[in-house]
Structures are given as structure tokens and as C-alpha cells.
DSSP file (Angstrom, degrees, kcal/mol; ACC not computed):
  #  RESIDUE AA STRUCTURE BP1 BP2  ACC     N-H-->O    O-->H-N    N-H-->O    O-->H-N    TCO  KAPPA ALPHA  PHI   PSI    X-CA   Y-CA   Z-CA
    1    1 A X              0   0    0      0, 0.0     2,-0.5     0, 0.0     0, 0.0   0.000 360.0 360.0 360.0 155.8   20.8    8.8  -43.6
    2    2 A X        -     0   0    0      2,-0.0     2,-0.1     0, 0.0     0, 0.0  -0.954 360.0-157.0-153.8 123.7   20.5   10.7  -40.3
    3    3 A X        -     0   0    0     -2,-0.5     2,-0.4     2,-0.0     0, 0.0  -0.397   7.0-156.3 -97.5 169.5   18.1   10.3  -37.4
    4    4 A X        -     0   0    0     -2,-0.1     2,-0.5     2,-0.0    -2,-0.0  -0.997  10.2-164.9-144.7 146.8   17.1   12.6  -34.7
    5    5 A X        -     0   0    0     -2,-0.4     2,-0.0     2,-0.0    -2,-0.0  -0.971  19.5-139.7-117.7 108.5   15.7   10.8  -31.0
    6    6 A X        -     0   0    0     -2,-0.5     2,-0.4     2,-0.0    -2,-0.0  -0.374  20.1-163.1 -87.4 178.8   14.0   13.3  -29.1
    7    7 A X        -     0   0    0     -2,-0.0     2,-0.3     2,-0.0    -2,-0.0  -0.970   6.9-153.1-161.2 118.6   15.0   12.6  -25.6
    8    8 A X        -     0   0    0     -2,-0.4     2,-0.2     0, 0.0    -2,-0.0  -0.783  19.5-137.1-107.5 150.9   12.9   14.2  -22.6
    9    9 A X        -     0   0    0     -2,-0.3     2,-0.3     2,-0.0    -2,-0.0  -0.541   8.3-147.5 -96.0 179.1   15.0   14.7  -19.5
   10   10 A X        -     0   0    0     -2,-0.2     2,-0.3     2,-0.0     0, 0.0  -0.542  10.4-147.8-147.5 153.7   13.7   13.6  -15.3
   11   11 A X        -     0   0    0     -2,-0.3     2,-1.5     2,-0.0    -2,-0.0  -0.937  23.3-133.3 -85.9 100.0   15.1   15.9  -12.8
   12   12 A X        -     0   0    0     -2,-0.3     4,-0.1     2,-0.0     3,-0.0  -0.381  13.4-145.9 -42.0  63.6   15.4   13.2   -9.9
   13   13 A X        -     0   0    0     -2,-1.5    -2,-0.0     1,-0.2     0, 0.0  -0.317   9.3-165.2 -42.7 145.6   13.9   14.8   -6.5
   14   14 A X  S    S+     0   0    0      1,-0.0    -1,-0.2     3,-0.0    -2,-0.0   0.342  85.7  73.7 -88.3  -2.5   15.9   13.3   -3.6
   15   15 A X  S    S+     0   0    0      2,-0.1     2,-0.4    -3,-0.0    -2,-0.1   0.428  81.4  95.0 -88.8 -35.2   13.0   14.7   -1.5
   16   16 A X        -     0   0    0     29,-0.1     2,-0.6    -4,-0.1    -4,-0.0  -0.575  58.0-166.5 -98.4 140.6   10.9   11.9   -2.7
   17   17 A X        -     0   0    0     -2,-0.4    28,-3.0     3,-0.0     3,-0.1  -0.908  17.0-123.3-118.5 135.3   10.5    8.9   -1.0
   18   18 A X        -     0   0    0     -2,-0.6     2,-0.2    26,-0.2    25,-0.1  -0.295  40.9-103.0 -48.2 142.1    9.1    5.2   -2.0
   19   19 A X        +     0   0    0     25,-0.1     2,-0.3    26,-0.1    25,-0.2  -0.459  54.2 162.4 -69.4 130.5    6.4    4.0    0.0
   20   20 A X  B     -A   43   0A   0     23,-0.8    23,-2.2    -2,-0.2     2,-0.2  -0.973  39.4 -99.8-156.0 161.0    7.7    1.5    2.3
   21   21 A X        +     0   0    0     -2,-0.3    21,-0.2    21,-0.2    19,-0.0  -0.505  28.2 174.8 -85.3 155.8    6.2   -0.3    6.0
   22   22 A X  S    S+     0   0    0     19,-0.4     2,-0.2    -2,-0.2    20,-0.1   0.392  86.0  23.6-138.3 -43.6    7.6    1.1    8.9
   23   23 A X  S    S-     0   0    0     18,-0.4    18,-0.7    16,-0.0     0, 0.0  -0.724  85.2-158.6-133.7  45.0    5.2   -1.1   10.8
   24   24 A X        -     0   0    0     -2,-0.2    15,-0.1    16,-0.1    16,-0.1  -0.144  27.7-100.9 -79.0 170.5    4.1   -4.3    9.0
   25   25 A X        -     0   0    0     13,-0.1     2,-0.4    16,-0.1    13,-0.1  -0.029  34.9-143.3 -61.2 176.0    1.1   -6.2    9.8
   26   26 A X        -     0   0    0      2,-0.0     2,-0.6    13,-0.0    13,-0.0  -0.945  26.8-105.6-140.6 149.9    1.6   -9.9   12.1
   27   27 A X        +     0   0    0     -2,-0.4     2,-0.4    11,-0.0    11,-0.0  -0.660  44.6 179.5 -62.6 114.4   -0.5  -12.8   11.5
   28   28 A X        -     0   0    0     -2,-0.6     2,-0.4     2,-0.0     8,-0.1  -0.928  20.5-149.1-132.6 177.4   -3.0  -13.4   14.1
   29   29 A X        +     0   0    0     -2,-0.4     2,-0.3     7,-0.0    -2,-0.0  -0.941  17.3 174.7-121.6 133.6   -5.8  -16.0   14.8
   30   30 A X        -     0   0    0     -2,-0.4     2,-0.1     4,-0.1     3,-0.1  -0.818  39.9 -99.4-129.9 164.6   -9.3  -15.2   16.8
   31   31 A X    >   -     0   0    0     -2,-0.3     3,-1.2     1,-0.2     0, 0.0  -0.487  65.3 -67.4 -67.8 158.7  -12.2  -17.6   17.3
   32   32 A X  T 3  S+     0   0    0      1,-0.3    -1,-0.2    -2,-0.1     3,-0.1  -0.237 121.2  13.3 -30.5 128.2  -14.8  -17.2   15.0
   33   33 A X  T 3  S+     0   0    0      1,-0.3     2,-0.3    -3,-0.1    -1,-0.3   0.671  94.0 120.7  14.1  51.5  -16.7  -13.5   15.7
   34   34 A X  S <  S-     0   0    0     -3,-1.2     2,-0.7     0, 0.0    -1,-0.3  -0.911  75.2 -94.9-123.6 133.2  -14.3  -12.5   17.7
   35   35 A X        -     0   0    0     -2,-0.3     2,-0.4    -3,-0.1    -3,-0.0  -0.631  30.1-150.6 -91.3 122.4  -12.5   -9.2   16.6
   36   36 A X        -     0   0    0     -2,-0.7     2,-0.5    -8,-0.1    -1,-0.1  -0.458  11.7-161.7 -27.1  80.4   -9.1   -9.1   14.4
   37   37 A X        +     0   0    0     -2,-0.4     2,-0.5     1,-0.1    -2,-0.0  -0.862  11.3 176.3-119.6 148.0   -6.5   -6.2   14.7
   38   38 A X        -     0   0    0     -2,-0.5   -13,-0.1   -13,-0.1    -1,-0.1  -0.680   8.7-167.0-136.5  94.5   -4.1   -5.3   12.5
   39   39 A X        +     0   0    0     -2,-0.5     2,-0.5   -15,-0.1    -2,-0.0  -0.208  14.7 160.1 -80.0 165.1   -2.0   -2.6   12.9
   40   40 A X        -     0   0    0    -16,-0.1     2,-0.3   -15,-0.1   -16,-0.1  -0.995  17.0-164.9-167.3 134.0    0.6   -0.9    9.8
   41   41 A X        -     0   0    0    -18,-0.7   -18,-0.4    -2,-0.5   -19,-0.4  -0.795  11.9-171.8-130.3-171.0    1.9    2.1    9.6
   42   42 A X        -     0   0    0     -2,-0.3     2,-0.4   -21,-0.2   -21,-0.2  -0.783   4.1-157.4 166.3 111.9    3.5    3.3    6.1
   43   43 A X  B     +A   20   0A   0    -23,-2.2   -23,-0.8    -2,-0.2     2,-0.3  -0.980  26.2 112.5-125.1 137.3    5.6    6.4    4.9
   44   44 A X        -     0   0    0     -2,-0.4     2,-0.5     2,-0.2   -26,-0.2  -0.908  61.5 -54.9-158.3 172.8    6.2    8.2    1.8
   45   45 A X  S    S-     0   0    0    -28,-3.0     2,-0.1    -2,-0.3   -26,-0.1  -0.657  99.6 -14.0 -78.5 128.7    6.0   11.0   -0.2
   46   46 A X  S    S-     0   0    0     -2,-0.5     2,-0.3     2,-0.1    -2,-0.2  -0.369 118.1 -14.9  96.6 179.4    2.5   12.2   -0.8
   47   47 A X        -     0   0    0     -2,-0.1     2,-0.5    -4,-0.1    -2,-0.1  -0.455  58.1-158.4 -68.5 130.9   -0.3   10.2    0.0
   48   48 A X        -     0   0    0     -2,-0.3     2,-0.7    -4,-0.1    -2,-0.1  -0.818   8.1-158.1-107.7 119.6    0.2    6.5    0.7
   49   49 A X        -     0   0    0     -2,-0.5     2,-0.4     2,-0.0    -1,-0.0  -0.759   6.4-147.6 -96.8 139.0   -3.0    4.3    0.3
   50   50 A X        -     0   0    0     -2,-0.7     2,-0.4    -8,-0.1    -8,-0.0  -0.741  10.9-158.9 -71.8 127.4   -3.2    0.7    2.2
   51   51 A X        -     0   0    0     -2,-0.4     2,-0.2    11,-0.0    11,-0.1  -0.928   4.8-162.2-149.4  78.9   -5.0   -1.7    0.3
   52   52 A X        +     0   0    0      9,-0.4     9,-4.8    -2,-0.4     2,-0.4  -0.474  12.5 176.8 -96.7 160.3   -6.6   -5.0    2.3
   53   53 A X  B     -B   60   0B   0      7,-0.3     2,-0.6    -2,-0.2     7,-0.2  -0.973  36.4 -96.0-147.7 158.4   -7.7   -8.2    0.7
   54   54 A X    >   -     0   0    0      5,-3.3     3,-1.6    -2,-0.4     5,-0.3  -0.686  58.0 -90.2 -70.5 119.3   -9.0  -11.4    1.6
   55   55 A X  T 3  S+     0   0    0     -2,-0.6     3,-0.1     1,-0.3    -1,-0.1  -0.279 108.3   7.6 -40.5 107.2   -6.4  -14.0    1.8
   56   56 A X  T 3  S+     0   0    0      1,-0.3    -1,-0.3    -2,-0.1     2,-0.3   0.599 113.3  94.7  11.0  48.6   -6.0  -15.7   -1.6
   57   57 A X  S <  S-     0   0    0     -3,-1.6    -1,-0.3     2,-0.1     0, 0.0  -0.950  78.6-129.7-147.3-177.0   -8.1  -13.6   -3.5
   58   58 A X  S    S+     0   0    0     -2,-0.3     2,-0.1    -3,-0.1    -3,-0.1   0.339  71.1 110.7-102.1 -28.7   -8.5  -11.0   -5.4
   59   59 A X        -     0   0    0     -5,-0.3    -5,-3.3     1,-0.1     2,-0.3  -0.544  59.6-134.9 -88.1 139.4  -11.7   -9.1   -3.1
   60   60 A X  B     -B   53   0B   0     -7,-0.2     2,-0.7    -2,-0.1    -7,-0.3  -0.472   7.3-134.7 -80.5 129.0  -10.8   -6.2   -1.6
   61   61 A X        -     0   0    0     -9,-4.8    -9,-0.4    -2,-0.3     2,-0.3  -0.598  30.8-169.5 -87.3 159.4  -11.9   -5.8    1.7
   62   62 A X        -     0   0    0     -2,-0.7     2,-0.4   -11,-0.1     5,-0.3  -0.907  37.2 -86.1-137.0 165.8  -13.5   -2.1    2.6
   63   63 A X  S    S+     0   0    0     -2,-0.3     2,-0.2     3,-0.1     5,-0.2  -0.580  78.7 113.4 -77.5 110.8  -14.6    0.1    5.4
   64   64 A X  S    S-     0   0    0     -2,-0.4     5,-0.1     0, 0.0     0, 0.0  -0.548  83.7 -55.7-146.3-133.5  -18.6   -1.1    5.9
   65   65 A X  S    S+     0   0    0      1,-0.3     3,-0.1    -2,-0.2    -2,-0.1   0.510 129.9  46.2 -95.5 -17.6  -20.2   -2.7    8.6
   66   66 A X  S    S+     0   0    0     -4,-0.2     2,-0.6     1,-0.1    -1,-0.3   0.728 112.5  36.7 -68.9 -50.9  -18.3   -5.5    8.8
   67   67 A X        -     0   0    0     -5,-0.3     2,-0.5     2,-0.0    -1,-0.1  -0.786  65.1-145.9-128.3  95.5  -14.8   -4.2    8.8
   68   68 A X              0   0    0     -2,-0.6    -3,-0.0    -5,-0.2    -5,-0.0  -0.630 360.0 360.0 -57.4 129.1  -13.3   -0.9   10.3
   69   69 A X              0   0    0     -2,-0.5    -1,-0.2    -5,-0.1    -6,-0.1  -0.004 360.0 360.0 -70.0 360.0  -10.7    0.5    8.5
């Protein structure tokens, strides 16, 4: 009996690069309404999105009235 695998090949760009911190963020502590900055920088190929979240959870935090992005 005789089997056939089809079998796609990848070309590897070296061009492309993983997303990686260049910059990461530092813990810091403010009194209560007091404002919180946090700077990152990030480089890759293509567009890299940044992604912030509330500190053991799940919620995402986003650009509203509260929070600059």
C-alpha cells in the first residue's frame, strides 16, 4: 500500500521581525487621582498593537475619558 502526504513549503523571510520591547513599561505608584505614565516602545515587522489591562484581570483597558492611550 502506498501513501502520498502533500507537503506545502514556507519560504522563511529574514526581513521579518518578531515583535519585541525595546522600551518596557516600570512599575510606578501615584496617590489616588493623580496621573500614571507609562511609557513602551515596541518594534517589528508590520504593525505592532500594545494591548493594556487591569492588573489581575482580564478587562482591557481603552482610550476613553479616563485613560489616554
Amino acid at each position: 500500500m502506498k501513501t502520498s502526504v502533500n507537503e506545502e513549503k514556507f519560504r522563511m523571510d529574514p526581513n521579518i521581525m518578531d515583535p519585541k520591547f525595546v522600551v518596557r513599561p516600570k512599575d510606578t505608584t501615584t496617590r489616588c487621582g493623580e496621573t500614571a505614565k507609562f511609557k513602551v516602545k515596541v518594534t517589528g515587522t508590520g504593525p505592532v498593537d500594545v494591548f493594556w489591562f487591569r492588573f489581575g484581570t482580564d478587562d482591557e483597558i481603552v482610550n476613553d475619558e479616563k485613560y489616554q492611550l
